[in-house]
N, C-alpha and C positions, 0 to 999 in steps of 0.2 A: 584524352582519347587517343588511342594508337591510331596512327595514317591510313592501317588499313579498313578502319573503320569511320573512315570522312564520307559524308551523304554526296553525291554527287550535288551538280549544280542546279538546283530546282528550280530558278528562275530561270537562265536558258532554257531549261526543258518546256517551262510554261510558255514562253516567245515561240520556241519552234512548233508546241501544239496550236497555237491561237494564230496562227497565219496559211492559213489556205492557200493551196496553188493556185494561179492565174493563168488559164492555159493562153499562149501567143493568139495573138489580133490576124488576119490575112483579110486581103486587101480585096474590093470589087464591090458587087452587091451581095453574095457571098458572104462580106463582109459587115454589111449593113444586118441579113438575118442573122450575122452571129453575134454581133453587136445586141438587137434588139432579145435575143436570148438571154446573153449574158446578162441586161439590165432584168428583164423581168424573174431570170434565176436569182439575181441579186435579191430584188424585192422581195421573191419569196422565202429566200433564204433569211433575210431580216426579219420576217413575219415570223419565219420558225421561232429565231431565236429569241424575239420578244416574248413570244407563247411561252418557250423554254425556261426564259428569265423570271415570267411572272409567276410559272409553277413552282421553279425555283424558290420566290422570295416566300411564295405561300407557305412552301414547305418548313421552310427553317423558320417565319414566324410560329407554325404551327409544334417545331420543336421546341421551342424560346420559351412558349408559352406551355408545352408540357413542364418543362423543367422546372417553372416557375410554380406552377400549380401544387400547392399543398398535399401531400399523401399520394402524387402520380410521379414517377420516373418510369422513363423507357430505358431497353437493353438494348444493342444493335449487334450483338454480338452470335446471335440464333440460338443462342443456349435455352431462350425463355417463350421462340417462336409456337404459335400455333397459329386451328385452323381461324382464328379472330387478330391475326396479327398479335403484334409484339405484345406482353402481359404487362401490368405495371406492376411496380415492386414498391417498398417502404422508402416513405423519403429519408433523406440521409438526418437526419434529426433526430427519426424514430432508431438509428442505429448506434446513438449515443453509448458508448461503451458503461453501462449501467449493469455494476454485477457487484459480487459478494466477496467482503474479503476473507480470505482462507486463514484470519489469527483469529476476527470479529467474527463472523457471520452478518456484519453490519454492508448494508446496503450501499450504493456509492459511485460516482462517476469513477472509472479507471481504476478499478480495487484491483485489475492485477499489475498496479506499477508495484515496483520492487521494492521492500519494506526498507524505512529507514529504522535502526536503536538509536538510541542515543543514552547515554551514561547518564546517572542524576543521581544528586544527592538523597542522604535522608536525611542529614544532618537539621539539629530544630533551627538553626541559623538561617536555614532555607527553606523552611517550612511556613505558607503552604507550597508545594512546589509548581510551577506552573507547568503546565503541558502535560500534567496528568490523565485529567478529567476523561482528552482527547486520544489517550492509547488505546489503541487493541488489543493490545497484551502486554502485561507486565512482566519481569521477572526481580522477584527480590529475594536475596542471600547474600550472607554476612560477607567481607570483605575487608575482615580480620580474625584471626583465631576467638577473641575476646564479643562477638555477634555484632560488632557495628556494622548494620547493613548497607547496602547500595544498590541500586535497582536499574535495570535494562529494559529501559520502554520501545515499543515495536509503535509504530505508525506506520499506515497503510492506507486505512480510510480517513482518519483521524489526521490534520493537517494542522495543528494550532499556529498559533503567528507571536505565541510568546512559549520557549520552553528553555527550562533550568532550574537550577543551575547545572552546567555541564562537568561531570569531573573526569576524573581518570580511569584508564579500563585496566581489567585487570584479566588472565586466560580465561577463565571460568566464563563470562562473559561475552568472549569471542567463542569458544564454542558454542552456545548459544546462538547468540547472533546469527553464526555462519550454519546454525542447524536450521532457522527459519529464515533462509536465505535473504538477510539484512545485510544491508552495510550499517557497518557500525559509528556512529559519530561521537569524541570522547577528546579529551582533553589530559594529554597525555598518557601514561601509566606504567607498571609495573615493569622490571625488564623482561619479564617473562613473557607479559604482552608482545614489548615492544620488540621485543629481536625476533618475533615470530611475524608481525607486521614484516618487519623490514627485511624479512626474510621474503617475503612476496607469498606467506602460505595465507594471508588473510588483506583484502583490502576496507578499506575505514576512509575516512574523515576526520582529518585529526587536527585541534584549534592549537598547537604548536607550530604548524606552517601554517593555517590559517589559508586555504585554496579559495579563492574566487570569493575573499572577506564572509565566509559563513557565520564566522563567532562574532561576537563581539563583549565588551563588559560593561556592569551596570557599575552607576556611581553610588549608588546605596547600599551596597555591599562590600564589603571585603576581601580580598583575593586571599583564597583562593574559590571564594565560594561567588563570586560575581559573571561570573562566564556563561553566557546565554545563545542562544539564535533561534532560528525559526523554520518553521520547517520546509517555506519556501526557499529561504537560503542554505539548505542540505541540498535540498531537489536540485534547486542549482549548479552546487559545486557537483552532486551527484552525474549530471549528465555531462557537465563541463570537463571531468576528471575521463572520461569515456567509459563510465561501467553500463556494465549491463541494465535496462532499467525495468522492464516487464521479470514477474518473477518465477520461478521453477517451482515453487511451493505448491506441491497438491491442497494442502491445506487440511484443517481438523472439519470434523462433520460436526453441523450445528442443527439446533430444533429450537423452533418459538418457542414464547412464553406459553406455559401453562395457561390453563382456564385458572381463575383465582382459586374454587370449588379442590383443584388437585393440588393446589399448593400447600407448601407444610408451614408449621405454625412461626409464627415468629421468634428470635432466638437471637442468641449473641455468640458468636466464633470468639476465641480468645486464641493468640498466639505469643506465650509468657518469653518470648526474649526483653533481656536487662536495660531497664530504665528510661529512658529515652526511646528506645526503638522497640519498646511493645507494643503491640496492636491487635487491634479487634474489630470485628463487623457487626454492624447488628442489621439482621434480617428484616426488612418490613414487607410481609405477603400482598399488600395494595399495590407497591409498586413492581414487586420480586426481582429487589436489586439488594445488595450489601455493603449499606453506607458503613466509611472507611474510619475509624478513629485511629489516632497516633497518639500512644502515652495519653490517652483518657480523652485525646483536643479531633472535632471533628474536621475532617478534611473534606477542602473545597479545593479547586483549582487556582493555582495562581494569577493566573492571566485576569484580564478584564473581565471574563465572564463571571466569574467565581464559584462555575458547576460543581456543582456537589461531585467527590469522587465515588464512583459507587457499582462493581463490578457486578454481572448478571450471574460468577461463577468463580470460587475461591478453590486453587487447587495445593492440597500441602502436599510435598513432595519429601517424603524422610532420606535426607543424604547425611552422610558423614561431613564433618567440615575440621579438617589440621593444617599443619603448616606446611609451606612449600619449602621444597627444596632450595636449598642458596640462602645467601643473606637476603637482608629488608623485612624483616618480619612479615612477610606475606603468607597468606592464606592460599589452601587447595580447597574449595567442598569436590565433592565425587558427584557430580550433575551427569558423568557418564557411565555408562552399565545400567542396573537396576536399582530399583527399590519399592518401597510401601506408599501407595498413595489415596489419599481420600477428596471425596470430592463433594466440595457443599455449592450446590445450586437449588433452586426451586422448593428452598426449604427442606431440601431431602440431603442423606447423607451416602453417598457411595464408595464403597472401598473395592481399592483396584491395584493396580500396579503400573509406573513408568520404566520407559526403556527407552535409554538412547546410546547410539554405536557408538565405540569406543575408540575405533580404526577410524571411521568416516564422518568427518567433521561436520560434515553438509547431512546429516542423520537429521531429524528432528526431535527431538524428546517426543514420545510418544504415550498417551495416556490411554490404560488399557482398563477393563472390566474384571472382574474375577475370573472369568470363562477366556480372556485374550482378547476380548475383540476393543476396538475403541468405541470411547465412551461422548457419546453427543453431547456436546453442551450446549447449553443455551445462549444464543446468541446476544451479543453485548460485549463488552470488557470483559477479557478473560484476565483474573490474574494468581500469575504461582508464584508460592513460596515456596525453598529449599529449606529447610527446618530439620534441625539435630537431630535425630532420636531421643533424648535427654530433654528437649525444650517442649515444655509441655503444649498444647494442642486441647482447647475442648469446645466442646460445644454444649450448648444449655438453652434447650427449646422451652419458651414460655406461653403463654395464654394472651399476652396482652403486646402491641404493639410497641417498636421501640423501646427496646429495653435498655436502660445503660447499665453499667458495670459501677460500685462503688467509685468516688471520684472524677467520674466522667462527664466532660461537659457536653450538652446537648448543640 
């Protein structure tokens, strides 16, 4: 605190208030009536203040006990005065920061802390992966010319206590991220990434310094695919590192589930990337979510729980995907500008268009209707793929519940 701003001495100030003058004694009889005044002024003087004291104590019991009292707080500030005295307002209980997160439309204490990514494999070595189940949003696209994918999961209401394995980022990923104002948590990556990192145009979490022990590795796996944490140990390092932690994200427009009566029939999404990392969903209209298969095997969450992974809203996003610039065999896809998108929720199929700035990092990919406007999804697990033009995409609505695909285990 600067000196000029030191509070004076409030305890002398309190001594000089609480000692009364004593006017001088004079002598005779005279002095006898001034005497027998002064006692009975005294006395009355202590009467007062006992009266004083005891309206006093009443009072602030009677405040103690507002405050205590469930569903009553007072204001003392006049803002909320009327002609019944002070109003009472909501206890602080009912002002539980209880709101909706802008990736989910899921429900949740503090949904606008500021979203964490974190990098995960697809690799089958890590499959199933944990901290799935728990995302808000996905984003998966290859992360080699040759379609081996890798996926950027957004947490926000979604907190898991087991997520990985953690791998490396790569640019694609950070614009991303820094479009739904995440910080990103990753494990190493690309130099493309990293000299942009270190450049200070992007802040992250990165388990190569390891800040405030966030990662850590499991003994049942193999490095490099053993690299884990949680999402209480991001939040952590997150506030520890001093970013920002409430988020700037307007966020996408959500809408409930359907009535079951308008839902569409049950189906199978197929998304034909090579061997290993093909995948498909199959619709079931009872619950109208789209549980997750990988290469024909059904996906559950890693963690202790073992939630079925099963998104309320599949978005394919047709981007180009070649190679980058420089050595490393690295990958570019085009997740910025435009392109063709469809959108499978509620058993229905919607074709639209995405758009995200190309200049402004902090853009969001934006999901639009044929007409421009954005398109409401259904609240739950949002999750997109960036997919080829070339890589086929279909969908096959059937009559009968859970459907698998030849090969596919249940």
């Amino acid at each position: 605190m600067d000196s000029s701003d030191a509070a004076p001495d409030d305890a002398a100030g309190e001594q000089q208030l609480s000692r009364p003058a004593v006017p001088p004694a004079s002598g005779g009889q005279g002095s006898l009536r001034s005497d027998w005044l002064q006692r009975a002024g005294g006395t009355s003087q202590r009467r007062w203040l006992l009266a004083a004291g005891i309206v006093l104590l009443v009072l602030a019991a009677g405040g103690a006990a507002a405050l205590l009292l469930p569903g009553k707080r007072t204001v003392s500030d006049g803002a909320d005065q009327g002609q019944q005295g002070t109003l009472p307002v909501a206890d602080e209980r009912d002002q539980t920061k209880v709101s909706v997160s802008g990736l989910s439309g899921r429900e949740c204490a503090d949904a606008q802390r500021r979203p964490i990514g974190v990098m995960l494999a697809s690799d089958p070595i890590n499959r199933p992966v944990s901290g799935f189940a728990a995302a808000d949003m996905v984003f998966e696209l290859p992360v080699l010319v040759s379609d081996v994918t890798r996926l950027l999961a957004l947490y926000q209401c979604g907190r898991p206590d087991d997520i990985g394995s953690v791998r490396s980022a790569r640019h694609d990923y950070l614009f991303l991220a820094e479009g739904e104002d995440a910080i990103l948590a990753h494990w190493g990556g690309s130099y493309h990434a990293l000299n942009r990192i270190a450049a200070g145009e992007f802040k992250t979490i990165n388990a190569l310094t390891n800040p405030y022990n966030a990662f850590f590795r499991k003994s049942n796996l193999p490095a490099p695919y053993n690299g884990f944490t949680t999402y209480e140990n991001l939040w952590n390092a997150l506030q520890k590192l001093g970013y920002r932690t409430e988020t700037t994200l307007a966020g996408y427009s959500f809408q409930a589930d359907p009535p079951p009566v308008e839902r569409g029939p049950a189906g199978t999404l197929s998304i034909a990337w090579p061997g290993a990392f093909r995948v498909h969903y199959v619709y079931d209209p009872a619950i109208n979510r789209y549980q997750r298969y990988w290469a024909g095997v059904k996906q559950v969450d890693g963690g202790l729980g073992g939630e079925p992974v099963a998104p309320s809203a599949v978005l394919i996003m047709q981007a180009a995907n070649g190679p980058a610039e420089g050595p490393g065999g690295y990958n570019d896809v085009d997740i910025e500008g435009s392109g063709d998108l469809t959108v499978y929720q509620n058993g229905r199929v919607i074709q639209g268009r995405w758009e995200k700035n190309e200049l402004y990092k902090n853009d969001p990919v934006h999901f639009l209707d044929e007409s421009g406007q954005p398109i409401p999804l259904t609240a739950g697990q949002v999750w997109v793929m960036a997919v080829e033009p070339h890589i086929g995409v279909t969908w096959e609505p059937v009559s009968v519940a859970s459907p698998l695909p030849a090969g596919a285990t249940p």
